[in-house]
Backbone as a printed PyTorch tensor [residue, N CA C, xyz], in Angstrom:
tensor([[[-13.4080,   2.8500,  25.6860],
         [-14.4320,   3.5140,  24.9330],
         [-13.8500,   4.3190,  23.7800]],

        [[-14.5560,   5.1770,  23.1450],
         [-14.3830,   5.5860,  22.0410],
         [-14.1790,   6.9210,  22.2200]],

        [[-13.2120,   7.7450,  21.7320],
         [-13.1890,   9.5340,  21.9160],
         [-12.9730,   9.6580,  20.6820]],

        [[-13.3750,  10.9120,  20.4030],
         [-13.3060,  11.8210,  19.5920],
         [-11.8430,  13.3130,  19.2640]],

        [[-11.0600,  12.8940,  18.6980],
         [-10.1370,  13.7440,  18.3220],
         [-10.3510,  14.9470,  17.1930]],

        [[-10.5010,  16.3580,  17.0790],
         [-10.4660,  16.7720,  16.4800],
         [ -9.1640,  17.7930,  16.1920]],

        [[ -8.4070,  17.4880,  15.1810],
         [ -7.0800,  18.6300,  14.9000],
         [ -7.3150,  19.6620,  13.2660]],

        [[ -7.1840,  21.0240,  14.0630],
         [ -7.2740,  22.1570,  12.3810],
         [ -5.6060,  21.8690,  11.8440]],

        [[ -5.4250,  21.6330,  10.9270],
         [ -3.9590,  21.8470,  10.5250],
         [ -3.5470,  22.7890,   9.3310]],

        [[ -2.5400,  23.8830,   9.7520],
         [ -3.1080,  25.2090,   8.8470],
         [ -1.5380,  25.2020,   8.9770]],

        [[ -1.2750,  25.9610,   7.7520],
         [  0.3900,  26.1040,   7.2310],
         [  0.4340,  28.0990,   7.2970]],

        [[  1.8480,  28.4670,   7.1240],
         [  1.5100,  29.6700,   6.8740],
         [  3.2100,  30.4450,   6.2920]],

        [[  2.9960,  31.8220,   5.8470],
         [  4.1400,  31.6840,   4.8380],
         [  5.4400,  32.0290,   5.7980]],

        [[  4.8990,  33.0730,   7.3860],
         [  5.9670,  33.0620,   7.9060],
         [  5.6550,  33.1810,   9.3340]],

        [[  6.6110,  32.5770,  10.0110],
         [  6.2230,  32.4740,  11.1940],
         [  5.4020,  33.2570,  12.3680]],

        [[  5.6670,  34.4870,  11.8930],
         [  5.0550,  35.7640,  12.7430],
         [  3.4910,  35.9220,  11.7930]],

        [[  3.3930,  35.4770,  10.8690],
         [  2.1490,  35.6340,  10.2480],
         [  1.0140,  34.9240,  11.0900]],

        [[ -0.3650,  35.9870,  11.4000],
         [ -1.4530,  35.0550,  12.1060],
         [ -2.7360,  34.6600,  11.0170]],

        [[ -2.6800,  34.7480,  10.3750],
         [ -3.4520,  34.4170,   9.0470],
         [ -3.0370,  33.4410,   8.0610]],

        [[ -3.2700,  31.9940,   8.2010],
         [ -2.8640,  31.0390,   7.6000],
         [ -3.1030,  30.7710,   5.9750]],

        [[ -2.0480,  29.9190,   5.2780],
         [ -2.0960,  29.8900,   4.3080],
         [ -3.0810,  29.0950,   3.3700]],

        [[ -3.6630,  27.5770,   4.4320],
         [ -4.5730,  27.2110,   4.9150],
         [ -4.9390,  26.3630,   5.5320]],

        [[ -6.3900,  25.7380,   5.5220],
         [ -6.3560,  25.2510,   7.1590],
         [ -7.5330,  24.1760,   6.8490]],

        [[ -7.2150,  23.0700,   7.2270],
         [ -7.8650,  21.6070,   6.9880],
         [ -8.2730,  21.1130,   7.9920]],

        [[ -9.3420,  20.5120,   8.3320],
         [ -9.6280,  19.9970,   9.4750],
         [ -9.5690,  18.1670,   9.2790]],

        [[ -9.2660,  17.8940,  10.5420],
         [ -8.8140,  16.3840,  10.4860],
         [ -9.6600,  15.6310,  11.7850]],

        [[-10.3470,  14.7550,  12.0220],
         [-11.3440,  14.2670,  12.9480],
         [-10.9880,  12.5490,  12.6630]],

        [[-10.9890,  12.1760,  14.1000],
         [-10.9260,  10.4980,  13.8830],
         [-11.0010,  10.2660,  15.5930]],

        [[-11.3850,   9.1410,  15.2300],
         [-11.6040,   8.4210,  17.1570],
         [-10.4250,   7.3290,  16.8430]],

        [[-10.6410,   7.8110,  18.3420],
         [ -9.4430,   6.6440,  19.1240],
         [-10.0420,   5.6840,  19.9600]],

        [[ -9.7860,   4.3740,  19.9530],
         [-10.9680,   3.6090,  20.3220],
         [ -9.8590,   2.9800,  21.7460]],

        [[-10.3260,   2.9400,  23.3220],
         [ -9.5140,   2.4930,  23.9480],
         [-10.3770,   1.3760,  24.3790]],

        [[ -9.0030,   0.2030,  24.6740],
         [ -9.8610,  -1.2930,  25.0530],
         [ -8.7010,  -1.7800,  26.1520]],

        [[ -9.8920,  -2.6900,  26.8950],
         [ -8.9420,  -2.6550,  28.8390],
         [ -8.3270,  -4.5370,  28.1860]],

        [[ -6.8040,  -4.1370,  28.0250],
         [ -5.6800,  -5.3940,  27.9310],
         [ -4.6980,  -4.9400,  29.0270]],

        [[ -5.2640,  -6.3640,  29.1630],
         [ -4.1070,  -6.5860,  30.3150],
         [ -2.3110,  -6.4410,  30.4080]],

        [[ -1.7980,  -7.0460,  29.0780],
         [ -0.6190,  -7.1040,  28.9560],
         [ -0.4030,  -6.8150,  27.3840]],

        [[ -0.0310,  -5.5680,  27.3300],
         [ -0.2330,  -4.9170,  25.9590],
         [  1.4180,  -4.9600,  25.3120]],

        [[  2.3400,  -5.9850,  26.0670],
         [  3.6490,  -6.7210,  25.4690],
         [  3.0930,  -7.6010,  24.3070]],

        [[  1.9430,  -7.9780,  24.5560],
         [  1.8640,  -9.3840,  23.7210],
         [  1.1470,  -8.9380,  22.2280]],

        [[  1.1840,  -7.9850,  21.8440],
         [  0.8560,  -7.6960,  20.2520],
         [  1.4000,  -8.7690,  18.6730]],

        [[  0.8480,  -9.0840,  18.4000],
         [  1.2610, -10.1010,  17.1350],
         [  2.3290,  -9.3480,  16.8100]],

        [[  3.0520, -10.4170,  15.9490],
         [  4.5530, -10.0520,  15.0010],
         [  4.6110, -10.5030,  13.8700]],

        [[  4.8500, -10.0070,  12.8860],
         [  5.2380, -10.7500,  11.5700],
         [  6.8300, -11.7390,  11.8980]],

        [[  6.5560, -12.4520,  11.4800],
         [  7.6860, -13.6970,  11.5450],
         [  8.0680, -13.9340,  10.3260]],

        [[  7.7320, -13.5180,   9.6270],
         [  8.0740, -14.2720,   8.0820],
         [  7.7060, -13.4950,   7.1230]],

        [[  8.3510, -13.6630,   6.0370],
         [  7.6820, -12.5210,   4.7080],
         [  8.3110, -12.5330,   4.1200]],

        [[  7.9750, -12.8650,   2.4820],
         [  9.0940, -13.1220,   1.1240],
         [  9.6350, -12.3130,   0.8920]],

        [[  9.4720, -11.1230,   1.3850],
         [ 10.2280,  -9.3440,   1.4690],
         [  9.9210,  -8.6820,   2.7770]],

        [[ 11.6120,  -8.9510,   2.8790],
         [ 11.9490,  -8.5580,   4.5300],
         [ 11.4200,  -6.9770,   4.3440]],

        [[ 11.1920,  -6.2660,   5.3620],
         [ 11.2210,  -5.2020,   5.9340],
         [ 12.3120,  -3.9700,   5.5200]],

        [[ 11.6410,  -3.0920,   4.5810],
         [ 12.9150,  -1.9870,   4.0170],
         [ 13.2960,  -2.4260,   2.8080]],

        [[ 12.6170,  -3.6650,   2.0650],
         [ 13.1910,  -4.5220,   0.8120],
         [ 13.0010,  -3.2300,  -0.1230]],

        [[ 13.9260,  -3.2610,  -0.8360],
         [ 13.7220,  -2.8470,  -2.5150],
         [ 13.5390,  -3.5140,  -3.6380]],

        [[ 11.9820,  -3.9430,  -4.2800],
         [ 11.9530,  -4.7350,  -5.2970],
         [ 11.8110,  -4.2560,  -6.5030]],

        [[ 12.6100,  -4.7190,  -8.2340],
         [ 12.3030,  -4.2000,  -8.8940],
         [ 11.5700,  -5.4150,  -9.8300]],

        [[ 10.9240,  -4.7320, -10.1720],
         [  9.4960,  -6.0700, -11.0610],
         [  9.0700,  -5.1980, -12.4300]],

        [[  9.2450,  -6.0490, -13.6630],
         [  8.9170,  -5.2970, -14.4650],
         [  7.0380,  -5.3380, -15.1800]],

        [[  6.6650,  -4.4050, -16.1120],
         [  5.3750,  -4.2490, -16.4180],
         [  4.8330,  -5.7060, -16.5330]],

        [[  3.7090,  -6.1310, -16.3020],
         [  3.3720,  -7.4420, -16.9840],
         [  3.3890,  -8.7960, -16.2730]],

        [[  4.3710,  -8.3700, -15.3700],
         [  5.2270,  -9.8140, -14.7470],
         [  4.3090, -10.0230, -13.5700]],

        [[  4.1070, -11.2340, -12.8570],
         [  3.2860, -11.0770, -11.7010],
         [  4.3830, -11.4230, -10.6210]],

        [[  3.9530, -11.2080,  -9.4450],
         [  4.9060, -10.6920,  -8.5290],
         [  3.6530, -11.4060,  -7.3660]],

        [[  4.4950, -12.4920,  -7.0040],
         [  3.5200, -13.0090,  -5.7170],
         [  4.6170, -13.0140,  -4.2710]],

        [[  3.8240, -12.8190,  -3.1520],
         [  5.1570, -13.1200,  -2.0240],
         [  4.0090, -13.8140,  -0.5040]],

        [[  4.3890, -13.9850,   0.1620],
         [  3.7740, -14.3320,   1.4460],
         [  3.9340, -13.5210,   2.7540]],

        [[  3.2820, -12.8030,   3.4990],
         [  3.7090, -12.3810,   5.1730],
         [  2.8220, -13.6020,   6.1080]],

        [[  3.5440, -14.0850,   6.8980],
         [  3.1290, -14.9090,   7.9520],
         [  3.5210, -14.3900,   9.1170]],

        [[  1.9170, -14.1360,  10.2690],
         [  2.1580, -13.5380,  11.3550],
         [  1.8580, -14.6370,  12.7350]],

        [[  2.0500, -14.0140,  13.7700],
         [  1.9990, -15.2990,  14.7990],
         [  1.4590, -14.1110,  15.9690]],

        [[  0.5710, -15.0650,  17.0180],
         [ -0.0110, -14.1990,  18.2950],
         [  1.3070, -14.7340,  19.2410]],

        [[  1.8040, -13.7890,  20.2850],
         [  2.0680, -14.1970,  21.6300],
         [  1.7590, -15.1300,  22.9570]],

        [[  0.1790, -15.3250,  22.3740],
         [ -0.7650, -16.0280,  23.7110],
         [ -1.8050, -16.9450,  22.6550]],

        [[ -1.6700, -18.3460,  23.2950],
         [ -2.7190, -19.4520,  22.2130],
         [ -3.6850, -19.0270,  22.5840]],

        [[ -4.4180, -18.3160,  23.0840],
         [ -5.9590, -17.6180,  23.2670],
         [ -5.8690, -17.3010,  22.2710]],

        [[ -5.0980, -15.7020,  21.6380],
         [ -5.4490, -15.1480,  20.6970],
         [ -4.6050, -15.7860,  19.3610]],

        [[ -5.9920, -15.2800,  18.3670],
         [ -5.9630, -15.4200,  17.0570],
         [ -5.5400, -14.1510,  16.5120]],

        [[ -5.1120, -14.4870,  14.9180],
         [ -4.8640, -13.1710,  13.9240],
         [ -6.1920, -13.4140,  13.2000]],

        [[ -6.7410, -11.9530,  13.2830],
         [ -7.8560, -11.8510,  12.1040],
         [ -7.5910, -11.2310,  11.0610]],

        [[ -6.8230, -10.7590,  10.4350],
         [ -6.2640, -10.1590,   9.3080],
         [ -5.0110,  -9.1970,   9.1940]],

        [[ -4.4880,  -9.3610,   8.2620],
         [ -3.3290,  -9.1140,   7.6570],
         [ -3.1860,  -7.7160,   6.8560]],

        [[ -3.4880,  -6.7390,   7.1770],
         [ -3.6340,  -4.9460,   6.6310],
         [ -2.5400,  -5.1970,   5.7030]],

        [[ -3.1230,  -4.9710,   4.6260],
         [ -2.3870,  -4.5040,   3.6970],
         [ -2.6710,  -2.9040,   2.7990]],

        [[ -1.5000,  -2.1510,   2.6300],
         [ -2.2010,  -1.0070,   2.0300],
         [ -0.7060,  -0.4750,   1.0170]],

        [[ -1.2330,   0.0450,   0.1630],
         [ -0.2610,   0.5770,  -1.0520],
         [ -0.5790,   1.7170,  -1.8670]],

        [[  0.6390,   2.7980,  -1.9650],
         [  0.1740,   3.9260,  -2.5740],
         [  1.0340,   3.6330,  -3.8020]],

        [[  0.7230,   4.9260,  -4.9750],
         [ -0.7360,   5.7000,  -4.6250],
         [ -2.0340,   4.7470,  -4.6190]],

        [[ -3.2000,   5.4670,  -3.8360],
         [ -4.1190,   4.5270,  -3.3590],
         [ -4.7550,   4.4120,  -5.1880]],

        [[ -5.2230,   3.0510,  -5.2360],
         [ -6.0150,   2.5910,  -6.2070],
         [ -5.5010,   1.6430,  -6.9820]],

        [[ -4.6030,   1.4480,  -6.6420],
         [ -3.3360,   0.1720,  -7.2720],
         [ -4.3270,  -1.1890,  -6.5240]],

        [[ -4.4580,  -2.1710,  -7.0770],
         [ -5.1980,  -3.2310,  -7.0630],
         [ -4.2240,  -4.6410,  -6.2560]],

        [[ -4.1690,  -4.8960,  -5.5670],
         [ -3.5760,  -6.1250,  -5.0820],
         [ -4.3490,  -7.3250,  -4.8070]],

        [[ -3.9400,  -8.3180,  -5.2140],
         [ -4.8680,  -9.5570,  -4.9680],
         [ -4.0240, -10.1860,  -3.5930]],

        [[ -5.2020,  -9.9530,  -2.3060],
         [ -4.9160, -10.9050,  -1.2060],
         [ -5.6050, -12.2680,  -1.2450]],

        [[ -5.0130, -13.7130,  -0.7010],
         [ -5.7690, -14.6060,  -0.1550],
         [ -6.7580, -14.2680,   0.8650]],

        [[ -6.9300, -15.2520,   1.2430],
         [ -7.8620, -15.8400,   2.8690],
         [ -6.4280, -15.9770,   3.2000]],

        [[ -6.9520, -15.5210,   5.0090],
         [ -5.4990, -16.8630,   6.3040],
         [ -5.7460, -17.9040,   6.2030]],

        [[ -4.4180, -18.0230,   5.9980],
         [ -4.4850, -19.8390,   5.8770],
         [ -3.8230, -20.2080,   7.4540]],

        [[ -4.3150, -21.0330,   8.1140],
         [ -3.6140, -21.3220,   9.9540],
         [ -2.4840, -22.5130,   9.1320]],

        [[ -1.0710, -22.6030,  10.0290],
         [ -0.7950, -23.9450,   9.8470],
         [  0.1230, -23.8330,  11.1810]],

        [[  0.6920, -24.8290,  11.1540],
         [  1.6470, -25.0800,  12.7080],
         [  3.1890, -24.9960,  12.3330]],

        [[  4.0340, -24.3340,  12.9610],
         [  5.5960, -23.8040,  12.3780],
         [  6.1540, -25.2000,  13.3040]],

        [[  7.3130, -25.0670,  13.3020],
         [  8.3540, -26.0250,  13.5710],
         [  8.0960, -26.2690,  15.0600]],

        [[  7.9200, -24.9190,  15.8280],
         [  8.1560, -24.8150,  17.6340],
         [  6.6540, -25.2650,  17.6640]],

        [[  5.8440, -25.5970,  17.0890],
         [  4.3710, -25.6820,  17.4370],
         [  3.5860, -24.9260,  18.1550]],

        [[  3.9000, -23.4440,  17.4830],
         [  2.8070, -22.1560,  17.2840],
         [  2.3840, -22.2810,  15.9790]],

        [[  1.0640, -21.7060,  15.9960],
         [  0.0810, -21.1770,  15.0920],
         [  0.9400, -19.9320,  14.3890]],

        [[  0.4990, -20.4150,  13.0220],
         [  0.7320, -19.4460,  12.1280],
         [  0.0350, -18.5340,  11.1400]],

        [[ -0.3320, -17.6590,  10.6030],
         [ -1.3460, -17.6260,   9.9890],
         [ -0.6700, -16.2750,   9.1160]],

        [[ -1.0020, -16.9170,   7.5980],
         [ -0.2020, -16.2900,   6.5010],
         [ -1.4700, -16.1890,   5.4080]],

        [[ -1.2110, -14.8970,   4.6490],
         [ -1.7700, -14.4200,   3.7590],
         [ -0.9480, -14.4480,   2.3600]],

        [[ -1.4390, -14.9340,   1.1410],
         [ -0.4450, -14.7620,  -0.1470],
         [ -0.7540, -13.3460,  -0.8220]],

        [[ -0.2820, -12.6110,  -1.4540],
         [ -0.7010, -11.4230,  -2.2100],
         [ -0.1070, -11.4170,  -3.3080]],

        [[ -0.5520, -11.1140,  -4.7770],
         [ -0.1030, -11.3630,  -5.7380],
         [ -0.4290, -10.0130,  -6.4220]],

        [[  0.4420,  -9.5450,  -7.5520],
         [ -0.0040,  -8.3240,  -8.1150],
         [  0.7320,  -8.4590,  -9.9360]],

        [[  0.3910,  -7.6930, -10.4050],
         [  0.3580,  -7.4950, -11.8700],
         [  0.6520,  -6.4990, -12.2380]],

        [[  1.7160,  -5.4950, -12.3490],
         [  1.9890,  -4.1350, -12.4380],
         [  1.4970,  -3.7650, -14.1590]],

        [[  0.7020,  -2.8500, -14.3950],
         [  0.6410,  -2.3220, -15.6510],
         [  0.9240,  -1.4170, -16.4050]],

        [[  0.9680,  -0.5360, -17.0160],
         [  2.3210,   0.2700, -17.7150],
         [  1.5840,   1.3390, -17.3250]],

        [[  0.5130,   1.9980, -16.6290],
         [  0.5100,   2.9290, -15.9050],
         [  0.9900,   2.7650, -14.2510]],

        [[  1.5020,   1.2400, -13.3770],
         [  1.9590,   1.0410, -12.5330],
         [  3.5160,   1.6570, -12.5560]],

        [[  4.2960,   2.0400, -13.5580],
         [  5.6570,   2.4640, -13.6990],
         [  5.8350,   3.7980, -12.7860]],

        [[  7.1670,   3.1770, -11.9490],
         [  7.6730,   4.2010, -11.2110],
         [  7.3790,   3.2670,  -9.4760]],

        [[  7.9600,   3.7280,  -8.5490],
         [  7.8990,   3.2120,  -6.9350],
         [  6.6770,   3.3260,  -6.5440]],

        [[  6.1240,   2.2050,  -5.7970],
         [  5.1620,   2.1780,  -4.6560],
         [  5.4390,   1.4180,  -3.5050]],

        [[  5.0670,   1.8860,  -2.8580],
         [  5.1270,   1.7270,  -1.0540],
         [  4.0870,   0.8690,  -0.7060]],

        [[  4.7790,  -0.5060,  -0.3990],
         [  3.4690,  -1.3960,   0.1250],
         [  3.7570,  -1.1600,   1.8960]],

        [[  3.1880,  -1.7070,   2.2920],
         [  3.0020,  -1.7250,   4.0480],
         [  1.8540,  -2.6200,   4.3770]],

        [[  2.2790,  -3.5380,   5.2820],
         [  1.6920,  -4.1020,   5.8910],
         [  1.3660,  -4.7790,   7.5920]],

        [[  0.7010,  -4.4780,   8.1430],
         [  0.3140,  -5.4480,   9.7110],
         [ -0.4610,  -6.0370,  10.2560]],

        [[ -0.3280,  -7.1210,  11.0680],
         [ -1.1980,  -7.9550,  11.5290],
         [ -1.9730,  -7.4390,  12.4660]],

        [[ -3.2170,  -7.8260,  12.6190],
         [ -3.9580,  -6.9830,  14.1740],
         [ -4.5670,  -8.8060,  14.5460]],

        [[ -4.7360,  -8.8300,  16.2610],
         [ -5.4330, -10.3850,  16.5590],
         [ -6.7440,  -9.8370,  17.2770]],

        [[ -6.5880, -10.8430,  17.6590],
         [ -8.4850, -11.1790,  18.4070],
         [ -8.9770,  -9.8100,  19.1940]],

        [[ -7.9500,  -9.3530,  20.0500],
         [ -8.1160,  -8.4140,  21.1570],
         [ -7.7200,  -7.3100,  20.1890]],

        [[ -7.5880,  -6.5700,  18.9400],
         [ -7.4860,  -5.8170,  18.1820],
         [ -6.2030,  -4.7220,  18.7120]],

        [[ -5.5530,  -5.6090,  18.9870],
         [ -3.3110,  -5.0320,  18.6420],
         [ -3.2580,  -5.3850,  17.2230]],

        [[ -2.2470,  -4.7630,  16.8170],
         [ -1.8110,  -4.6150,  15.8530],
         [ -0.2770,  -4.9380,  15.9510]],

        [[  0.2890,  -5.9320,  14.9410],
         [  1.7880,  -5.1970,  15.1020],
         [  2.8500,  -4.3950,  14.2720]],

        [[  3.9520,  -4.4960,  14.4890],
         [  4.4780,  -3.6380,  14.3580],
         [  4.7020,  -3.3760,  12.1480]],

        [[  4.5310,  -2.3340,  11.4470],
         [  3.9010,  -2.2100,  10.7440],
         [  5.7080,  -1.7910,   9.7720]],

        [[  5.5860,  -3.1230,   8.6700],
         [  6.6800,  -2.8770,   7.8970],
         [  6.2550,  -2.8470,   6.6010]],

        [[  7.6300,  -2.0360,   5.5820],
         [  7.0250,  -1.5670,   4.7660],
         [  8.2600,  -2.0200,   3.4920]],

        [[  7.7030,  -2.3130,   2.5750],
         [  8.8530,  -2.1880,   0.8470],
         [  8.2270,  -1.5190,  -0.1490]],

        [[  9.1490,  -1.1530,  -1.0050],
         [  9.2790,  -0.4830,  -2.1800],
         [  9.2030,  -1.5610,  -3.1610]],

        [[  8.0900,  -1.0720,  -4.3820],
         [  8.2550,  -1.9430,  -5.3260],
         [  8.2660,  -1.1840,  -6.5420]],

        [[  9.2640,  -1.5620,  -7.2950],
         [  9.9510,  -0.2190,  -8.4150],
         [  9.4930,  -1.1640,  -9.5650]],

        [[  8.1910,  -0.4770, -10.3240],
         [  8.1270,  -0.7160, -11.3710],
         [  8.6000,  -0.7390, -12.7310]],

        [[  9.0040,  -0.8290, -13.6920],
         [  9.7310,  -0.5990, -14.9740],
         [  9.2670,  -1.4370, -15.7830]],

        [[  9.6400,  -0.5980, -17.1620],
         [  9.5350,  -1.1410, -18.5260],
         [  9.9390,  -2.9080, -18.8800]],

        [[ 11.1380,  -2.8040, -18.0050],
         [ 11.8990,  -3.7430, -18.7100],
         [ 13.1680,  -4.4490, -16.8750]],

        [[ 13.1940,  -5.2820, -16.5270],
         [ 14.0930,  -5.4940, -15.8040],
         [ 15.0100,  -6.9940, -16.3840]],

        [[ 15.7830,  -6.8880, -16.0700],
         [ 17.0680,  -8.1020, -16.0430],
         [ 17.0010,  -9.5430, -15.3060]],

        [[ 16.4220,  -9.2880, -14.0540],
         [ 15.9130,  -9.9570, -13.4750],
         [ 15.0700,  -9.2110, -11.7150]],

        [[ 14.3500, -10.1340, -11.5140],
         [ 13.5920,  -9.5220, -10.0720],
         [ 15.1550,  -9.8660,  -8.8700]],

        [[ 15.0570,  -8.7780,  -7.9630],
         [ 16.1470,  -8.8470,  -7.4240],
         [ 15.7920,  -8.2890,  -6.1250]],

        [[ 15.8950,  -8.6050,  -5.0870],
         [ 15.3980,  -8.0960,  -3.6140],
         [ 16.6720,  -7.0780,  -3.4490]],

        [[ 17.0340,  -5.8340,  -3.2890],
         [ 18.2610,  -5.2390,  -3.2120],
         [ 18.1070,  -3.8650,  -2.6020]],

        [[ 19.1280,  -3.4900,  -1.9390],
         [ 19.4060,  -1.6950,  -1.2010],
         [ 19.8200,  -1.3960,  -2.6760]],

        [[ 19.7370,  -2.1570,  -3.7510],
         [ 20.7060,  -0.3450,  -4.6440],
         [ 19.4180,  -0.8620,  -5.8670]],

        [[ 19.2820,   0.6170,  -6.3870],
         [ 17.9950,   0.7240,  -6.7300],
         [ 18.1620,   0.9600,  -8.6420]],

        [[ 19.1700,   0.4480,  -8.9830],
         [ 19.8220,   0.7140, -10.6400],
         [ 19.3440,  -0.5260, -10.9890]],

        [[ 18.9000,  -1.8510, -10.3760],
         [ 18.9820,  -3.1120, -11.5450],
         [ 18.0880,  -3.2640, -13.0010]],

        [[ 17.6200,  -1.6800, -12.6270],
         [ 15.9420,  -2.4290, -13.7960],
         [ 16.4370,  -0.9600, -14.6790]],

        [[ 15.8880,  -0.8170, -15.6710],
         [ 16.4040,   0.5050, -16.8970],
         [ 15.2970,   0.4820, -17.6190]],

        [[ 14.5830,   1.6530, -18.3290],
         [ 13.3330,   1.8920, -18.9320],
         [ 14.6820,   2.4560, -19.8180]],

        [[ 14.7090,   1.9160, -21.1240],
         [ 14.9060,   1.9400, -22.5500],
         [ 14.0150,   3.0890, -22.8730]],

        [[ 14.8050,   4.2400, -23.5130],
         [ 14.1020,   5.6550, -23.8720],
         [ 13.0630,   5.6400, -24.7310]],

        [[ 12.9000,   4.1110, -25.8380],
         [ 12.0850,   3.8720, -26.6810],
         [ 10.6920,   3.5800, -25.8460]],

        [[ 11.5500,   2.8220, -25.1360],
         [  9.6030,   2.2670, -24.5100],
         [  9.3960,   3.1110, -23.4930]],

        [[ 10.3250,   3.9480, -23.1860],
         [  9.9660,   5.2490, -22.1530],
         [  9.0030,   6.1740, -22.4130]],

        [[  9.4140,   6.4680, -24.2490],
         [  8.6250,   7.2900, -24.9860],
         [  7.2750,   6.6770, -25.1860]],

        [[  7.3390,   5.7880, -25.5600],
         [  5.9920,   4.7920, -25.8610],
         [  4.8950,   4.7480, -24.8040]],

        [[  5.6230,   4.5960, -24.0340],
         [  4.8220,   4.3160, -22.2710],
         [  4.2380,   6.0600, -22.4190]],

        [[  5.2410,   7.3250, -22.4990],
         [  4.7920,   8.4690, -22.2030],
         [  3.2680,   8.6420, -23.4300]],

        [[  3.8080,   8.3820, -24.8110],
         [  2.9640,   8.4690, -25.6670],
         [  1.1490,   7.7600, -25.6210]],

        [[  1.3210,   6.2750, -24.7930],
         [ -0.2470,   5.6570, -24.3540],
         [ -0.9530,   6.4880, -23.4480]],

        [[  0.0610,   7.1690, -22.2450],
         [ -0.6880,   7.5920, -21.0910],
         [ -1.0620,   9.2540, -21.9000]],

        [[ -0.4990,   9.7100, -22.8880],
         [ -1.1750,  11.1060, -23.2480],
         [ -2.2520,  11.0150, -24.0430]],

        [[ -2.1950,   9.8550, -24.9740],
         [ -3.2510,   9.6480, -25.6690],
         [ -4.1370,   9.2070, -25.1500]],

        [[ -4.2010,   8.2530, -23.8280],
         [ -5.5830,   7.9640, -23.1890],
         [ -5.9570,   9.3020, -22.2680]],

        [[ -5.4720,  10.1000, -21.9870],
         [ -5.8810,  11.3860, -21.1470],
         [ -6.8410,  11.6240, -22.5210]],

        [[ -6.0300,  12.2360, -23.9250],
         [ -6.8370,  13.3160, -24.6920],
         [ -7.8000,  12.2950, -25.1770]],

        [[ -7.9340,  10.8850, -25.6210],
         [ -9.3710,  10.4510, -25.5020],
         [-10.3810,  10.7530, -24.6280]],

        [[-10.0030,  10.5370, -23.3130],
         [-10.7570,  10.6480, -22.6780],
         [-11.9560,  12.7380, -21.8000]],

        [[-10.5840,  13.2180, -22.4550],
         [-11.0140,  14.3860, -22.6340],
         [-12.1390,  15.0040, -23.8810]],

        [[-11.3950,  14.2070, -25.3140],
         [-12.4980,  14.6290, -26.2270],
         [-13.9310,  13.9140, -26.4470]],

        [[-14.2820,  12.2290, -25.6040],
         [-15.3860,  12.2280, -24.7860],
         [-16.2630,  12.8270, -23.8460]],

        [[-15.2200,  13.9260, -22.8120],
         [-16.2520,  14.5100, -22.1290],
         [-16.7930,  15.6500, -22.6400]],

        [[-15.8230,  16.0190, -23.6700],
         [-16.3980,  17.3310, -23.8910],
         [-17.5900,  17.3900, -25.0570]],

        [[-17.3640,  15.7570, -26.2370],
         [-18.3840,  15.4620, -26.5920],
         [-19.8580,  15.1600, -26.2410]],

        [[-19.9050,  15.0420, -24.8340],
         [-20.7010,  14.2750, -23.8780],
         [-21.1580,  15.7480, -23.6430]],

        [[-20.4920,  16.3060, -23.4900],
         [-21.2650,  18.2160, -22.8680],
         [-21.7520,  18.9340, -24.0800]],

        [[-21.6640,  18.9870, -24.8730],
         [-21.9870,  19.3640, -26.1650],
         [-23.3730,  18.9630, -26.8570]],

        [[-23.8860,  17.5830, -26.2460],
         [-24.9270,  16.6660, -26.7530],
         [-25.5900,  17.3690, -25.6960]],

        [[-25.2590,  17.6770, -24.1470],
         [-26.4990,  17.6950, -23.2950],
         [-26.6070,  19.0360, -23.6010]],

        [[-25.8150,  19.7040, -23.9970],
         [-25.9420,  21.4220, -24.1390],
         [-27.0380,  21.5450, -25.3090]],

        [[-27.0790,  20.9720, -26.7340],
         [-28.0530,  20.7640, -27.4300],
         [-29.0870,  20.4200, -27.2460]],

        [[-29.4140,  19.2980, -26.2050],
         [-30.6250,  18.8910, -25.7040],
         [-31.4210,  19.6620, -24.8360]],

        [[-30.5750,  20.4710, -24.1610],
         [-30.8590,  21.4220, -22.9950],
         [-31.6230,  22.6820, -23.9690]]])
């Protein structure tokens, strides 16, 4: 069944202090379901970026890869493939599962995701992804870095995180679009308040 968790989470400046600095409340259910053998949770088996990858991809370029997950038990199926990436609002294009049969003759079932970084995408994001199946396990939930830039040399799956370089010119350039679309968009609103203030 379903419970209800509620946690206050409140910071404060020193330990002996009883008056917090402040204090957020956090609420979510926990949903419990009767499995029998809770060993058998799906696994990712496959994925064009292993687990802990560091990718660097530059503005513009599209960047496609695959995760293919597999159930433990031919009863169960995978119903989808969680994908999530900060900061939240970054756009990723997933497929449909596609089923096909691997070499040992298990079921497989893989999702493609493709993305398009744009010159406000510059700088690291954290993708993460896991499979959940029929009986709603989940598994185990891995994650890469994808380092955006101006300009890279080539795409390179790597632990060392120097292959790609933002050129100070288009560094500046890049800084110069994102200030000028802020103050557009500022001297619209304030045009926009000005008209209703007259009308008012």
């Amino acid at each position: 069944g379903y419970y209800t968790v509620a946690i206050q989470i409140e910071d404060f400046a020193y330990s002996t202090d009883t008056v917090p600095l402040s204090s957020i409340p956090l609420q979510f259910l926990v949903n419990s379901v009767n499995i029998s053998n809770c060993t058998q949770e799906p696994v990712i088996v496959d994925a064009t970026l292993p687990n802990n990858a560091f990718l660097n991809i530059s503005v513009g370029n599209s960047m496609s890869w695959f995760i293919t997950a597999q159930t433990r038990n031919s009863n169960i199926s995978i119903v989808d493939i969680i994908t999530t990436i900060t900061p939240f609002g970054i756009q990723l294009m997933k497929s449909d599962l596609s089923v096909t049969t691997s070499s040992s003759n298990q079921l497989e079932w893989t999702v493609n995701i493709l993305w398009i970084p744009s010159l406000f995408d510059i700088g690291p994001h954290l993708l993460c992804y896991y499979a959940i199946d029929s009986k709603g396990l989940t598994s185990s939930q891995y994650c890469v870095t994808l380092n955006v830039s101006m300009q890279c040399n080539q795409l390179q799956v790597s632990d060392l995180k120097d292959d790609c370089s933002i050129p100070v010119a288009a560094g500046v350039s890049a800084a110069v679009v994102v200030i000028a679309s802020v103050v557009s968009s500022l001297i619209s609103i304030c045009i926009t308040c000005l008209i209703m203030r007259k009308k008012g």
